[in-house]
C-alpha positions in Angstrom: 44.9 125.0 88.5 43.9 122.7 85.8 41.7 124.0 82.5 39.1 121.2 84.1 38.2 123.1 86.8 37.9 125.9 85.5 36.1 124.4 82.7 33.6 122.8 85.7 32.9 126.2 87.4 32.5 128.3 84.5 31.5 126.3 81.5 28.3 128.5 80.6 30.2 131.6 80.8 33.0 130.1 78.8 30.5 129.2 76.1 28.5 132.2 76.5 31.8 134.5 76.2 32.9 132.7 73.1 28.9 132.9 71.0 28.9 136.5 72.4 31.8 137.6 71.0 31.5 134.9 67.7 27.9 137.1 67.1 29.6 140.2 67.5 32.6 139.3 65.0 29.8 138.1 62.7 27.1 140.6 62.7 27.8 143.0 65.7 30.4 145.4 64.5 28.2 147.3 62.0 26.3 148.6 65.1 28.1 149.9 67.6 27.9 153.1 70.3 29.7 156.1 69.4 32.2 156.9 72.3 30.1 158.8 74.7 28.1 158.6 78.3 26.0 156.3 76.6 28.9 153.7 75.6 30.8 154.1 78.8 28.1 153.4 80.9 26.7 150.7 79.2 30.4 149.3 79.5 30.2 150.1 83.2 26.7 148.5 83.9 27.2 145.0 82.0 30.9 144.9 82.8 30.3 145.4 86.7 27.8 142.7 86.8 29.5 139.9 85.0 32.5 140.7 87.3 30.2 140.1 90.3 29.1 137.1 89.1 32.5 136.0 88.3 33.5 136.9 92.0 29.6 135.0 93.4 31.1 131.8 91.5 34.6 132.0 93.2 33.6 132.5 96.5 30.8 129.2 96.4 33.4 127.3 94.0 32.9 123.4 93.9 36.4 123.1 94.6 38.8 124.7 96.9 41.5 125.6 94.2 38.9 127.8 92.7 37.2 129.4 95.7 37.8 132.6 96.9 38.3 133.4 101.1 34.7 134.3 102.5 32.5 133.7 105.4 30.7 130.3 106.0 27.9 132.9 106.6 28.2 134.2 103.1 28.9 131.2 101.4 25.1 129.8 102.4 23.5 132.6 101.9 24.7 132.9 98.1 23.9 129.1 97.8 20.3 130.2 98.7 20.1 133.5 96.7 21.8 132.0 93.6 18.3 131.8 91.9 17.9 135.7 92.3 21.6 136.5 91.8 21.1 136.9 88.1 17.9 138.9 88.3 19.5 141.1 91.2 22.5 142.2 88.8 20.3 142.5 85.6 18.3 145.0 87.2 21.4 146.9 88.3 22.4 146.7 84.8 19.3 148.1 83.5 19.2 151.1 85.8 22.7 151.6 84.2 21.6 151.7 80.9 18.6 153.6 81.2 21.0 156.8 81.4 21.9 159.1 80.5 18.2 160.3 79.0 17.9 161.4 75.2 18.5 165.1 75.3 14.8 167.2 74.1 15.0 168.3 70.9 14.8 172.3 70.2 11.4 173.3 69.5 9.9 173.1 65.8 12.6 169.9 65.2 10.1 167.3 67.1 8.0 164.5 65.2 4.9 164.2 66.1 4.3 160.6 66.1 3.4 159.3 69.3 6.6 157.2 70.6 6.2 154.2 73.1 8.7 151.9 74.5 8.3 149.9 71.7 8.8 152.6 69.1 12.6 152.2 68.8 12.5 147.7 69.1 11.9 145.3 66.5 8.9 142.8 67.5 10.3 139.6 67.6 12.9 141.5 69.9 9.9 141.6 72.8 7.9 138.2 72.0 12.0 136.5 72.4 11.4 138.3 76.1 8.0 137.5 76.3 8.8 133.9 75.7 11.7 133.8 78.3 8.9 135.1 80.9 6.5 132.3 80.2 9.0 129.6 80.5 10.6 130.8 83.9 6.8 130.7 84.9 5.8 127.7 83.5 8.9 126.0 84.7 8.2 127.6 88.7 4.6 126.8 88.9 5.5 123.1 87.8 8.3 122.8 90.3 6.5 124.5 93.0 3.6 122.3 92.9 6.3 119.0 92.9 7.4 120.8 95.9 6.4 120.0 99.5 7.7 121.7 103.2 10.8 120.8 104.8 11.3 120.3 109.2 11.2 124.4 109.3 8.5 125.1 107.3 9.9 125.9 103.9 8.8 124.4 100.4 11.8 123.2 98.8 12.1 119.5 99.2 10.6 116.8 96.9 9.7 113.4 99.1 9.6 110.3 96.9 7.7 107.3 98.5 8.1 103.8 97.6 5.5 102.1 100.0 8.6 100.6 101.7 10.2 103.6 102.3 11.5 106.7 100.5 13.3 110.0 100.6 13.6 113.0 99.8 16.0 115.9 97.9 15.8 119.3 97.7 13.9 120.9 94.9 13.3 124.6 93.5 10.1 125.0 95.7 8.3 127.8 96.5 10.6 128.9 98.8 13.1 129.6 96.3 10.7 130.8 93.6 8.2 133.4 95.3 11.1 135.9 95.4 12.6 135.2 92.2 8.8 135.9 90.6 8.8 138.8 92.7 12.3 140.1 91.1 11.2 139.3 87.5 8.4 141.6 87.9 10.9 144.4 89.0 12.7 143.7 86.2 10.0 143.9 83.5 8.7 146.9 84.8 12.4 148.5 85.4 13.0 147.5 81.6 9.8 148.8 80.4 10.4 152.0 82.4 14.2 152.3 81.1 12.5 152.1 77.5 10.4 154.7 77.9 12.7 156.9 79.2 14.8 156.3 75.9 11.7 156.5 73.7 9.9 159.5 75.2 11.9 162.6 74.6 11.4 164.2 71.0 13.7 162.9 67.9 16.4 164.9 67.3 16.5 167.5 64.3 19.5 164.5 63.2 16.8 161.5 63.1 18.4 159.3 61.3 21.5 159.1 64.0 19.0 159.5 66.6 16.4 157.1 65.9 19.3 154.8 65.1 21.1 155.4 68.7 17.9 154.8 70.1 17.0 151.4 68.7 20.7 150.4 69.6 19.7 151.3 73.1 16.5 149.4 73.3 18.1 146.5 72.0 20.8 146.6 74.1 18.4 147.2 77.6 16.1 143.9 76.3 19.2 142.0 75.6 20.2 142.5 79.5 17.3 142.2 80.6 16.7 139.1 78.8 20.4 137.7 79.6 19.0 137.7 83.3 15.9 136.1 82.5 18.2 133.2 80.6 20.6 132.9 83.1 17.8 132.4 86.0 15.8 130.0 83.8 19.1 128.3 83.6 19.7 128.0 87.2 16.2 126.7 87.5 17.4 123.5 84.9 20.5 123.2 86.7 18.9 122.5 90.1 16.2 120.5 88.5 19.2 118.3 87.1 20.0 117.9 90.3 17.0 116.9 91.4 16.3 114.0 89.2 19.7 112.5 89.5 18.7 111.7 92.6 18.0 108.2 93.8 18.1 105.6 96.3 17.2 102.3 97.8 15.3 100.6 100.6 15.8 96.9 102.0 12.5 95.0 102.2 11.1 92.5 104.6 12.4 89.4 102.8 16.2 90.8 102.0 15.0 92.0 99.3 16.1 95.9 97.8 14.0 98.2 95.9 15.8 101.6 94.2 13.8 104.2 93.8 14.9 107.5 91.9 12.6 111.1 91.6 9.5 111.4 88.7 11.9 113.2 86.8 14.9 110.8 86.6 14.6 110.0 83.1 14.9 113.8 81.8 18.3 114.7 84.2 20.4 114.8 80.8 17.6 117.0 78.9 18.1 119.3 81.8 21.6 119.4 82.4 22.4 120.3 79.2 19.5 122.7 79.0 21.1 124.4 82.2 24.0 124.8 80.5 22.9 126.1 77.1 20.4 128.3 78.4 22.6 130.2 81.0 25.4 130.5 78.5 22.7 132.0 76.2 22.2 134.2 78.6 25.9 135.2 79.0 25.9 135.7 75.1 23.6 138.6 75.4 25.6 140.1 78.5 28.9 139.9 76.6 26.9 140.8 73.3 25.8 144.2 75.0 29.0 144.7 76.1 31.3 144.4 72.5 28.6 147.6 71.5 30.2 149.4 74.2 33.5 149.4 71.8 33.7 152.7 69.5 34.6 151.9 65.8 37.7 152.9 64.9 36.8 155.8 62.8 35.6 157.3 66.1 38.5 156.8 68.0 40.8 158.2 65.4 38.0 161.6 65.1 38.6 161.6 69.2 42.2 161.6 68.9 42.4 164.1 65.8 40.0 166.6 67.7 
C-alpha cells in the first residue's frame, strides 16, 4: 500500500489530524479535562466517531487496496448518505458530551445570575458556528436551484444544453440536501440543548474550577458540533468540484465539434481545494476536542499517588 493512496483517501483527515494536534501543541495543553466522566467520555464520543468515519472511507475506498469487504448494497447507500454521514456522527458526539450533567450545588453556595447556554462561551465562539450555518445554506439553496430531476424523479442532476446537444452530471440537488438541512437543524438544537444542560445547574461553591470546567465543555460541544458542520460543507465543495470538471462535446451538422463543460467549470480548482481545506478544518476541531480529553500530567501522577 503506497503513501499515495493513502494520501488520496484520506488527505483532509491527514491535514486535519496534523493542525489539530499542531493547535493543541501550541495553545491546547493549558486547558485540558481533569481525568474524570467528563474526560473519558468526551474521549469516547469524538474518538468513536472519527473511527467510524475512518471505517465509512474504507469500505467506499476509491481503490480496492484501500477498501474494506462490504455489501454492494452498503457501498451505495454510503455513497448516497455521505452528505449526512458527518452530521449523523456529530450529533452522536454531542449527545456524548452533553453528559454527565454539572452536579447542583448545596444550597446557600448558588449564584444568582441567570445562566444561559451562552453563559459559559466566548462570542465569537457562536458567530464562527453561526457563520458555518449560513454557508452550508447559502451553498444548498444555490445548488438546489442549479438542480433539475433525474428519470426517477429525484433532483440531483444538472443538464447543460448546447443548442446542439448537451448532457448532464450529477449535482448536490435537493435530493441530497433536504435531509442534510433537516439534520443540521437537529444538530443546532441538540447543541443548544447539550449547553444548557451544562450551563443550567447552579455554580459550584469552587467557581473558579467550575465555571472554568464549564467553559471547557461548551467549547468543546461547539467545536464538534461545528467540526460536523465543516466537514458537511466540505462534502458539499467536493461534489461541487466534481460537478464542474465535467464536460463534453457534440458533433455538428457540418463535421464540426462543439465542447461544452457545466456554468461552474471555471471555479472546479477554487472548490477542490476548498473541499479539502474545509473538511480538514473540520477534522481539526474533532481531533482538537479530543487532545482535551488527555489529563495533564500533574493529574495522573495525584491519581497514581492516591
Amino acid at each position: 500500500m503506497s503513501f499515495l493512496l493513502v494520501w488520496l483517501v484520506f488527505r483532509s483527515m491527514i491535514l486535519g489530524v496534523l493542525a489539530g494536534a499542531a493547535w493543541w501543541l501550541i495553545r491546547g495543553r493549558t486547558n485540558r479535562l481533569q481525568w474524570g466522566p467528563v474526560a473519558s467520555l468526551t474521549a469516547v464520543g469524538v474518538g468513536v466517531a472519527l473511527l467510524a468515519d475512518v471505517l465509512v472511507r474504507l469500505m467506499v475506498g476509491g481503490t480496492s487496496a484501500l477498501r474494506l469487504p462490504r455489501p454492494d448494497e452498503l457501498a451505495r447507500w454510503l455513497v448516497d448518505a455521505r452528505f449526512v454521514l458527518p452530521l449523523l456522527l456529530g450529533i452522536g458526539a454531542v449527545i456524548i458530551l452533553a453528559f454527565p450533567l454539572p452536579t447542583h450545588a448545596p444550597r446557600g453556595s448558588a449564584s444568582l445570575a441567570r445562566r444561559t447556554p451562552f453563559s459559559f462561551g466566548q462570542g465569537w465562539w457562536f458567530i464562527g458556528a453561526t457563520i458555518i450555518v449560513g454557508a452550508i445554506l447559502l451553498v444548498t439553496v444555490a445548488a438546489g436551484m442549479a438542480s433539475q430531476e433525474d428519470e426517477q424523479g429525484f433532483w440531483r442532476i444538472l443538464v447543460v444544453d448546447t443548442g446542439v446537444g448537451g448532457g448532464s452530471t450529477t449535482i448536490y440537488g435537493w435530493y441530497y440536501s433536504r435531509p442534510a438541512l433537516a439534520l443540521v437543524a437537529v444538530l443546532a438544537a441538540l447543541t443548544l440543548g447539550a449547553l444548557w444542560l451544562i450551563a443550567r445547574p447552579a455554580v459550584a461553591v469552587d467557581q473558579v474550577n467550575d465555571v472554568q470546567l464549564r467553559g471547557l465543555r461548551t467549547r468543546n460541544i461547539l467545536a464538534v458540533a461545528s467540526g460536523a458542520l465543516l466537514m458537511h460543507l466540505g462534502g458539499i465543495f467536493a461534489s461541487l468540484a466534481g460537478t464542474a470538471f465535467f464536460n463534453g462535446g457534440v458533433a455538428t451538422g457540418n463535421g464540426g465539434w462543439v465542447v461544452f463543460g457545466t456554468p461552474i467549470a471555471a471555479l472546479e480548482p477554487a472548490l477542490s481545494l476548498a473541499g479539502d481545506a474545509v473538511t480538514a478544518l473540520g477534522y481539526a476541531f474533532w481531533v482538537g476536542v479530543l487532545l482535551t480529553a488527555i489529563p495533564a500530567r500533574r493529574t495522573v501522577r495525584a491519581l497514581i499517588r492516591a
